[in-house]
N, C-alpha and C positions, 0 to 999 in steps of 0.2 A: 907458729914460728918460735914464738918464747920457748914455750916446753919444749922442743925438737931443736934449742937453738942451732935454727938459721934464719935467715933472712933475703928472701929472695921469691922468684914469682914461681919458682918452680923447687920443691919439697925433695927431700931426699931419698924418696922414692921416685921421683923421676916425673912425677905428677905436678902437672900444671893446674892453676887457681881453677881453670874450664874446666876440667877434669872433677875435682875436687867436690863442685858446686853442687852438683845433683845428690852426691851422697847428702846433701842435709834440704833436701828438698825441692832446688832451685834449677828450674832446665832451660837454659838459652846459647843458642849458639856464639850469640856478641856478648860479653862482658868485658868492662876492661877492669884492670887491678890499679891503683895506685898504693902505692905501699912507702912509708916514712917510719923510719925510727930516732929516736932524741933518748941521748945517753945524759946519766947523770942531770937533769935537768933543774934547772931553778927552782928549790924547792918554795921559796916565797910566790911563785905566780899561778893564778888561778887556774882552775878548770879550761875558763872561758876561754887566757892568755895561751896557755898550751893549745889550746883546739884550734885558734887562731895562730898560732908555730904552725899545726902541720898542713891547716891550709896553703897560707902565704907560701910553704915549701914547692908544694904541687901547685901552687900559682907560678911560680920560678923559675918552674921548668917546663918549657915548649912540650912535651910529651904530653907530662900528666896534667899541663894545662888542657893540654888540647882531651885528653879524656874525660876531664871535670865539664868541657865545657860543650860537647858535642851535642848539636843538636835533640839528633833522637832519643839521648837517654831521657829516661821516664820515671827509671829504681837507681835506689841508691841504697846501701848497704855501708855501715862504720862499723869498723869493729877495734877496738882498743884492750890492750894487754898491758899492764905496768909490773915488772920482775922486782924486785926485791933490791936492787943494787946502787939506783933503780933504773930503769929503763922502757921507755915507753914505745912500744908496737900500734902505728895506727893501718889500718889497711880500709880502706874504700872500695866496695863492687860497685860498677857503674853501671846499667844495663838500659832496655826499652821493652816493656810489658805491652804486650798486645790485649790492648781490653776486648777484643769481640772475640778471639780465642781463648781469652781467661788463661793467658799463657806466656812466661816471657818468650821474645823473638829478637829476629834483626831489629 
């Protein structure tokens, strides 16, 4: 999203996160996305304080609550990007791995 600045669940080709996934390995029909970005941020607060921002966001919101907190997920995926300006890209895959197919699923 940095490099291609956008920000959103679906890319500028047209391509949604589901979409996307399998090119880097990952095959499941259910994933959810939660996605936060924080501009300019507090350059004194830690790591931990920022990680703790982009939770508490996705805790805030009825949505991305409800996707952090879904039962069946099993995987979880973080991926964090900081640009130069700065600005901080966090994105979370939420999924449910089927261990007896060695496979993620519903």
């Amino acid at each position: 999203m940095a490099v291609r600045d956008f920000y959103a669940h679906e890319n500028p080709d047209g391509e949604l996160h589901i979409s996307r996934l399998p090119k880097y390995g990952y095959h499941s029909r259910v994933v959810y996305e939660n996605l936060l970005t924080i501009e300019n941020p507090v350059t004194d607060l830690s790591v931990e304080e920022l990680a703790q921002m982009a939770v508490d966001g996705w805790l805030d919101s009825p949505a991305h609550r409800d996707a952090l907190l879904r039962e069946h997920n099993t995987e979880e995926g973080i991926g964090v990007y900081v640009t130069a300006e700065p600005r901080i890209y966090w994105t979370a895959e939420l999924s449910k791995y089927d261990v007896d197919r060695q496979t993620p699923t519903q």
